[in-house]
N, CA and C of each residue as an Amber inpcrd file, in Angstrom:
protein
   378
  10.8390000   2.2150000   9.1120000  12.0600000   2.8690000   9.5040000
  11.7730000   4.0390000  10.4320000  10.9660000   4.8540000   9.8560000
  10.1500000   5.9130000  11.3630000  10.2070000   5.8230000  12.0850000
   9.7110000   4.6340000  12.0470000   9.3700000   4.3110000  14.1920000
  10.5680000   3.8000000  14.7310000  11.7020000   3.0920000  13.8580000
  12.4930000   2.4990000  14.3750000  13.5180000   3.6930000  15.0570000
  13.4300000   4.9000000  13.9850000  13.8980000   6.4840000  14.3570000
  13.3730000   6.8270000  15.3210000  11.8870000   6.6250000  15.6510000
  11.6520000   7.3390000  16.6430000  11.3550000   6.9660000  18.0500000
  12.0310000   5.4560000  17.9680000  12.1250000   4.1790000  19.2190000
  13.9670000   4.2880000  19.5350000  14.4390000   4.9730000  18.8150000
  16.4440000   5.2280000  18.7130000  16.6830000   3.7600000  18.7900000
  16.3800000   3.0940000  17.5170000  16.7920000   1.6040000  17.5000000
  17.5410000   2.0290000  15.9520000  17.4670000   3.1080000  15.8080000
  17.9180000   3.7920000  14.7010000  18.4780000   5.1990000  14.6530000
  19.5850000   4.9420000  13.9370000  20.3080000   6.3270000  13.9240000
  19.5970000   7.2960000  12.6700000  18.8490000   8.8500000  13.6260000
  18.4630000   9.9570000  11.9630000  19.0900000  10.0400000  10.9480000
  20.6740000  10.2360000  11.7620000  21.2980000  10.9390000  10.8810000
  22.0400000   9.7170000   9.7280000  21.8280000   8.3780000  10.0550000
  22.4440000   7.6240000   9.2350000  20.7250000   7.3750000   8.0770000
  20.2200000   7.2400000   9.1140000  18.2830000   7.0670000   7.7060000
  18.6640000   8.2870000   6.6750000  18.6120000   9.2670000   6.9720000
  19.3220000  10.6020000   5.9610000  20.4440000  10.3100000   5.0290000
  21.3200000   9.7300000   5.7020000  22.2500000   9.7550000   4.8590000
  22.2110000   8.3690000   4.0640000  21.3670000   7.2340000   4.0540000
  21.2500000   6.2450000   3.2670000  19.8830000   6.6530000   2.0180000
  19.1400000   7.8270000   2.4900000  18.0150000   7.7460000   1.9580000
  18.2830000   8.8290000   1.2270000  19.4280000   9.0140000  -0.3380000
  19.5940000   9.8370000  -0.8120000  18.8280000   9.7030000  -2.5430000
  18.2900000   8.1700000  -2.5600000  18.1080000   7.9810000  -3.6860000
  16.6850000   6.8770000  -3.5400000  15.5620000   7.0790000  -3.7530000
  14.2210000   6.2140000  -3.0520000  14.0460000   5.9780000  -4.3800000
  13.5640000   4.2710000  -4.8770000  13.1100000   3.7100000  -5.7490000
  12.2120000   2.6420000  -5.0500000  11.0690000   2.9360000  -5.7100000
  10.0340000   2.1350000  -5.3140000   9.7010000   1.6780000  -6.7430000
   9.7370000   0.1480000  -6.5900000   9.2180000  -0.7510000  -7.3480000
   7.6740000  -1.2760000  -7.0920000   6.9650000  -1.3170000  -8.1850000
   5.3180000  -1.1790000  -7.8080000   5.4190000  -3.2040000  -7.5240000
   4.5930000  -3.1180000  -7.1000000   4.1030000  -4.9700000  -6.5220000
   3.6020000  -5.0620000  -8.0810000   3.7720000  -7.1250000  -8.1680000
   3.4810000  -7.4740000  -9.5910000   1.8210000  -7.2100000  -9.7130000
   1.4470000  -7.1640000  -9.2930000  -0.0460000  -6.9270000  -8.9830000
  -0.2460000  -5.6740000  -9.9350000   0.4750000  -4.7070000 -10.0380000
  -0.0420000  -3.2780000 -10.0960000   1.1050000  -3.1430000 -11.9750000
   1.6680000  -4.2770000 -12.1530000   2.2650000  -4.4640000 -13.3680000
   2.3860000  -5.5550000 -14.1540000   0.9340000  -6.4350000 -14.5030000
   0.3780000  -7.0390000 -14.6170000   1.1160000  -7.0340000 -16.6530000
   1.4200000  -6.0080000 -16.9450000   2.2300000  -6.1890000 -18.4000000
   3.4830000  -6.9810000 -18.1380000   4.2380000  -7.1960000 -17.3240000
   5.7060000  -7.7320000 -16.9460000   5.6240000  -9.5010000 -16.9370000
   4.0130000  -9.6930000 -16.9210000   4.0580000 -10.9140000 -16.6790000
   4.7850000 -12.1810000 -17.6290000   4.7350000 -11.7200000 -18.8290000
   5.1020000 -12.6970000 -19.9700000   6.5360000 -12.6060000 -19.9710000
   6.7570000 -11.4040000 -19.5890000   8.4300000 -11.3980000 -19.6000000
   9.2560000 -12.2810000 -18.7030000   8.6630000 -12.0520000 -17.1010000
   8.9630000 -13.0910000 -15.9110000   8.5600000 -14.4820000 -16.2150000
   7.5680000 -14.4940000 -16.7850000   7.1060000 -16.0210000 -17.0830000
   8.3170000 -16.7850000 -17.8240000   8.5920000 -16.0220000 -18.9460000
   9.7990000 -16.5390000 -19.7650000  11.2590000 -16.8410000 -19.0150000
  10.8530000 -15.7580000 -18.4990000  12.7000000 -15.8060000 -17.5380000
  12.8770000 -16.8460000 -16.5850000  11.7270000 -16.9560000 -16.0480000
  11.4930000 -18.1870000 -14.3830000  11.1320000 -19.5520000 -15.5060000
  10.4540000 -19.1600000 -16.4750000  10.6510000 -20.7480000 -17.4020000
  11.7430000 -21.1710000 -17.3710000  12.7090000 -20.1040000 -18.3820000
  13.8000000 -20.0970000 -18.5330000  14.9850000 -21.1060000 -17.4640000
  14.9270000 -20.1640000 -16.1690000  15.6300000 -20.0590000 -15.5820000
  15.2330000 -21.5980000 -15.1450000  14.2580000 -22.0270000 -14.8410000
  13.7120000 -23.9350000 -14.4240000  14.0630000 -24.7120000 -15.0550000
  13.8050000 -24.7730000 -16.3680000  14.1110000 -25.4310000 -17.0710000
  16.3660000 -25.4880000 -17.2440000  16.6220000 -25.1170000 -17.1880000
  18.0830000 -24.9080000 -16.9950000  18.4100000 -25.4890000 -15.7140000
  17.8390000 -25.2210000 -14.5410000  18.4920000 -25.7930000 -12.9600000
  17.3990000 -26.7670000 -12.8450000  16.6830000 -27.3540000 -12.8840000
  15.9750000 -28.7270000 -13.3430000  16.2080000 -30.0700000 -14.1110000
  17.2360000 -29.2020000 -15.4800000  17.3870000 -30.2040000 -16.1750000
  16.5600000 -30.6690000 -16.8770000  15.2620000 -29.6750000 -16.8190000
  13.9210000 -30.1600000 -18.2850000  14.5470000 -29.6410000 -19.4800000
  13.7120000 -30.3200000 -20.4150000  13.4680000 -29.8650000 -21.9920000
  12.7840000 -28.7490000 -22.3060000  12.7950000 -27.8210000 -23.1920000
  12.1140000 -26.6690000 -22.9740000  10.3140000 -26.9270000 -22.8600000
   9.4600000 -26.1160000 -22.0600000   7.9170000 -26.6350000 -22.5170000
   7.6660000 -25.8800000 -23.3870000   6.2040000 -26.2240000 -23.6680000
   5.6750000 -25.3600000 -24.5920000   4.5020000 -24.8430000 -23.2910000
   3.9100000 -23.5440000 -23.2760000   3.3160000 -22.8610000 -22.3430000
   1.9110000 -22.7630000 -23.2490000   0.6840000 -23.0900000 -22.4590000
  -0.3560000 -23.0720000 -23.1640000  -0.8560000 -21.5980000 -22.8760000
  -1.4630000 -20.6700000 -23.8810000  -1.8410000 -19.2490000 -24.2290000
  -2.5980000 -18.9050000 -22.6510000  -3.5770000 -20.0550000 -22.1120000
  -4.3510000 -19.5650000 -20.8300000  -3.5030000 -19.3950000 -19.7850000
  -2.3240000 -20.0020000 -19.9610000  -1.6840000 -19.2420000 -18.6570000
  -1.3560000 -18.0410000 -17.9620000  -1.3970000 -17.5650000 -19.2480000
  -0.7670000 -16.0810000 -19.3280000  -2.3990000 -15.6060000 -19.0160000
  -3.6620000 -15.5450000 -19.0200000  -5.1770000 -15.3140000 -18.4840000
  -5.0150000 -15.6700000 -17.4100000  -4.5810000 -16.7790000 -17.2270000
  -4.9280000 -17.5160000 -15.4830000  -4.1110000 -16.3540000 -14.6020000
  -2.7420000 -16.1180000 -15.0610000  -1.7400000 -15.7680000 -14.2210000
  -2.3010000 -13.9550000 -13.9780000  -2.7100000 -13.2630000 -14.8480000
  -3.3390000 -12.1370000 -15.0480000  -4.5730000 -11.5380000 -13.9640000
  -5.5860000 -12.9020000 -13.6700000  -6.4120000 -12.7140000 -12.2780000
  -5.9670000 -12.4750000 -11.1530000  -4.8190000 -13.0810000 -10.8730000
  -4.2960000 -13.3500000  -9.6470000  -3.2990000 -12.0600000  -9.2340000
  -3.6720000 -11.7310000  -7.6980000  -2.7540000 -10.7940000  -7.4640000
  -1.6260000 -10.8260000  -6.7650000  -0.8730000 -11.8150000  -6.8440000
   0.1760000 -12.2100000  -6.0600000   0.6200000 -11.4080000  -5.0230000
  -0.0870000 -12.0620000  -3.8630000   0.5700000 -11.3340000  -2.8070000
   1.9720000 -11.6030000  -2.0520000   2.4200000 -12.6800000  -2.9270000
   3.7230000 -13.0090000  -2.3500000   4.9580000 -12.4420000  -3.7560000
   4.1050000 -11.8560000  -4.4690000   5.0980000 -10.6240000  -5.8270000
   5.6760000 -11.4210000  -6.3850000   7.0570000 -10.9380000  -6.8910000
   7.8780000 -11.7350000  -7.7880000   8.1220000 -13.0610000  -7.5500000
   8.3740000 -13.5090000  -6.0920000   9.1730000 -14.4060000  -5.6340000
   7.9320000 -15.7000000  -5.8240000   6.7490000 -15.5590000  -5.4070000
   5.6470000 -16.3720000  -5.5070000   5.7500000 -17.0380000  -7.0810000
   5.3250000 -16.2070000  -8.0290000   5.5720000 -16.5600000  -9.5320000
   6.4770000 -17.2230000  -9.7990000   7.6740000 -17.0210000  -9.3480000
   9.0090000 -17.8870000  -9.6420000   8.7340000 -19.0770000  -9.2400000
   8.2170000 -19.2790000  -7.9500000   8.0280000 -20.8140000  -6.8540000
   6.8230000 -21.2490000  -7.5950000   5.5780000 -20.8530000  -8.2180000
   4.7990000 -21.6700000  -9.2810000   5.2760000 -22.2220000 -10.4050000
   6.5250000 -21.5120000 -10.8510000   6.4050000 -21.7120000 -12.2060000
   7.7640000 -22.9380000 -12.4380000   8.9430000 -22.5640000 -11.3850000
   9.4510000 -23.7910000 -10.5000000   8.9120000 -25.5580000  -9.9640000
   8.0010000 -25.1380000  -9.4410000   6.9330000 -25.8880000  -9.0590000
   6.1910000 -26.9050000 -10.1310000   5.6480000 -25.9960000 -11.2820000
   5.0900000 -26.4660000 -12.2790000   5.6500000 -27.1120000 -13.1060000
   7.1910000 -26.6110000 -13.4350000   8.5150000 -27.5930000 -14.3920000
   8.7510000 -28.8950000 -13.7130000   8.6070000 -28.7770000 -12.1040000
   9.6030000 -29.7640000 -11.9910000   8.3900000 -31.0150000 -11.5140000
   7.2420000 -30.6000000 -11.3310000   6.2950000 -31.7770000 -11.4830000
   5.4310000 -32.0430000 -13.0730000   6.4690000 -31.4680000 -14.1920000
   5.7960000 -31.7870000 -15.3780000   6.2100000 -32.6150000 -16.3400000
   5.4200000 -34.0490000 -16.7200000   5.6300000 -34.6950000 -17.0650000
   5.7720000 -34.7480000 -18.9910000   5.1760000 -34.3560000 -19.2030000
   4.7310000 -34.1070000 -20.6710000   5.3440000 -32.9150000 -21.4240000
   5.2170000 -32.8830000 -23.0640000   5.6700000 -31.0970000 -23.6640000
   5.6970000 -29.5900000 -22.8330000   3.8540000 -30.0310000 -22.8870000
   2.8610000 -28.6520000 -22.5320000   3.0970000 -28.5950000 -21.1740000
   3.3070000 -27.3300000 -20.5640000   3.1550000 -27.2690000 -19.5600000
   1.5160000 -26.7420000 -18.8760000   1.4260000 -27.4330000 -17.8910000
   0.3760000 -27.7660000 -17.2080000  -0.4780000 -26.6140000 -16.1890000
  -1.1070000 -26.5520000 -16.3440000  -2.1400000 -25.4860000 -16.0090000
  -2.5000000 -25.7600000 -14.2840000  -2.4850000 -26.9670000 -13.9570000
  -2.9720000 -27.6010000 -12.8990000  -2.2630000 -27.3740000 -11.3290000
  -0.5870000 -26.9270000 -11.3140000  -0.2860000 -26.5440000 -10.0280000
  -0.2520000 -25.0060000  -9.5760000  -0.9840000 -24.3100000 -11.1260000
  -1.0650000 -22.9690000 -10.6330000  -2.0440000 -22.7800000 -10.4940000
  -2.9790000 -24.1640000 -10.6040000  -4.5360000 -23.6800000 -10.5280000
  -4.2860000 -23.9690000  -9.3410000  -3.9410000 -24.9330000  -8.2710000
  -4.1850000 -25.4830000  -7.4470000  -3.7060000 -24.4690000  -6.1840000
  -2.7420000 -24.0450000  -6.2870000  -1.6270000 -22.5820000  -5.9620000
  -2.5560000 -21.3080000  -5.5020000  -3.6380000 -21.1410000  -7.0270000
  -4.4910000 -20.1530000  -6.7790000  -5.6810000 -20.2780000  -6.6110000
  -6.0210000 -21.2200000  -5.6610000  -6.9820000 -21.8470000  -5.7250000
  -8.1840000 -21.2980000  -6.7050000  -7.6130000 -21.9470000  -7.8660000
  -8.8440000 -21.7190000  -9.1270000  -8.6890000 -22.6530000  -9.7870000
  -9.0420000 -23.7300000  -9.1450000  -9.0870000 -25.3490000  -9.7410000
 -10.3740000 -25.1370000 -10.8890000 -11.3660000 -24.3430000 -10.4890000
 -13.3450000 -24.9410000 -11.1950000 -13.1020000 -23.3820000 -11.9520000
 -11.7080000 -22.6980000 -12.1050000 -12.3640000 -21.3370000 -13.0720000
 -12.1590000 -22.0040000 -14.5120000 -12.9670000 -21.1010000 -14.8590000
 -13.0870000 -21.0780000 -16.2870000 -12.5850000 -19.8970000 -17.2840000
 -11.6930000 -20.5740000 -18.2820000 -10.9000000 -19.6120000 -19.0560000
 -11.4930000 -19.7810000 -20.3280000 -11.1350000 -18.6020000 -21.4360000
 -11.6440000 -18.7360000 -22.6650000 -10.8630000 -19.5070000 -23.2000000
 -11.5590000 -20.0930000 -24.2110000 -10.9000000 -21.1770000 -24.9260000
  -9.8000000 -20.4210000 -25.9030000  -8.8210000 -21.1930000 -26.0610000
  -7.5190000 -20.8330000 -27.1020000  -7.3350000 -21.5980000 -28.4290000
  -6.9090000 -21.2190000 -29.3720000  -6.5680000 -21.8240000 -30.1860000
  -5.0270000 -22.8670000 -29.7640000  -4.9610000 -23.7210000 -30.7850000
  -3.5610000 -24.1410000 -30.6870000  -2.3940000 -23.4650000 -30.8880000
  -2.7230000 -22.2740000 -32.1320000  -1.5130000 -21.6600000 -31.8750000
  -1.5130000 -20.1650000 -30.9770000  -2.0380000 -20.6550000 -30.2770000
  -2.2050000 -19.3360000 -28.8090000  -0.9230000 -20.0040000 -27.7060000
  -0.2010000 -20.6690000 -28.1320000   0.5060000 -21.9230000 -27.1270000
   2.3650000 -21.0200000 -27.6710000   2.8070000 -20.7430000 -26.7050000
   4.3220000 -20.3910000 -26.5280000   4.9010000 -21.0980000 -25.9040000
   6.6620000 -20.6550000 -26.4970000   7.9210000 -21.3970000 -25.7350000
   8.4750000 -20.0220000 -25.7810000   9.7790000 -20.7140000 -24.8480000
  10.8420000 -20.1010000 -24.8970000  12.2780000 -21.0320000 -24.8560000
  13.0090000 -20.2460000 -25.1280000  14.5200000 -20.3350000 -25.5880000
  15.3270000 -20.6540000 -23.7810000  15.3730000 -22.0060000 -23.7690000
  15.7800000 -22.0300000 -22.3610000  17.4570000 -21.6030000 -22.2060000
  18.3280000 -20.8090000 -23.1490000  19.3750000 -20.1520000 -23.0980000
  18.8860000 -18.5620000 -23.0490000  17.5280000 -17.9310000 -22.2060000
  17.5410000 -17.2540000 -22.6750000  18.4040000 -16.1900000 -21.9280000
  18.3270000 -16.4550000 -20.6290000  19.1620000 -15.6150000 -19.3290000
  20.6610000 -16.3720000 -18.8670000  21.3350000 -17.0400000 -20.0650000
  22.5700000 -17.5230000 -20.0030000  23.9890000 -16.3550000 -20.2450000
């Protein structure tokens, strides 16, 4: 916006008067706790405009998804997890188009138990 002020492709006195209240939201990268919450919601939200059955989410996702620093933020996560419902054939949902996404097809995660494995309530953002 600066430069656009200081190229007059922009009005000062209107940058001033819009810029009375600055909220900066940190990139998902830098709030790496939010993840399980979005995960649920973009489940959520797929499973509902898809027309799947709810999955069950295996525990490493939530590890896999944790490395990665999404440089494309919220909107990226949504389009994996989109992505991942609507090419999933089976309960569990599948580990394989976010490996492929982040390119971390050959990583290696710690092993989980079975009940390390979550759902969610696909009414949950109704």
């Amino acid at each position: 916006m600066k430069e656009l002020i200081e190229t007059g492709e922009f009005r000062k006195d209107l940058y001033y008067r819009l810029q009375t209240h600055e909220i900066r939201i940190p990139p998902l990268r830098e709030r790496k706790d939010d993840l399980l919450l979005l995960l649920g919601y973009f489940l959520n939200e797929a499973s509902l405009e898809l027309s799947r059955k709810k999955l069950a989410v295996p525990g490493e996702l939530l590890t896999l998804l944790e490395t990665y620093d999404f440089p494309g933020n919220v909107r990226e996560l949504r389009s994996m997890i989109f992505n991942a419902v609507s090419r999933q054939k089976g309960k569990m949902l599948s580990l394989k188009s976010f490996r492929e996404t982040m390119n971390r097809e050959n990583m290696e995660l710690p092993p989980r138990s079975e009940s390390d494995t979550f759902s969610f309530n696909p009414a949950f953002h109704s």
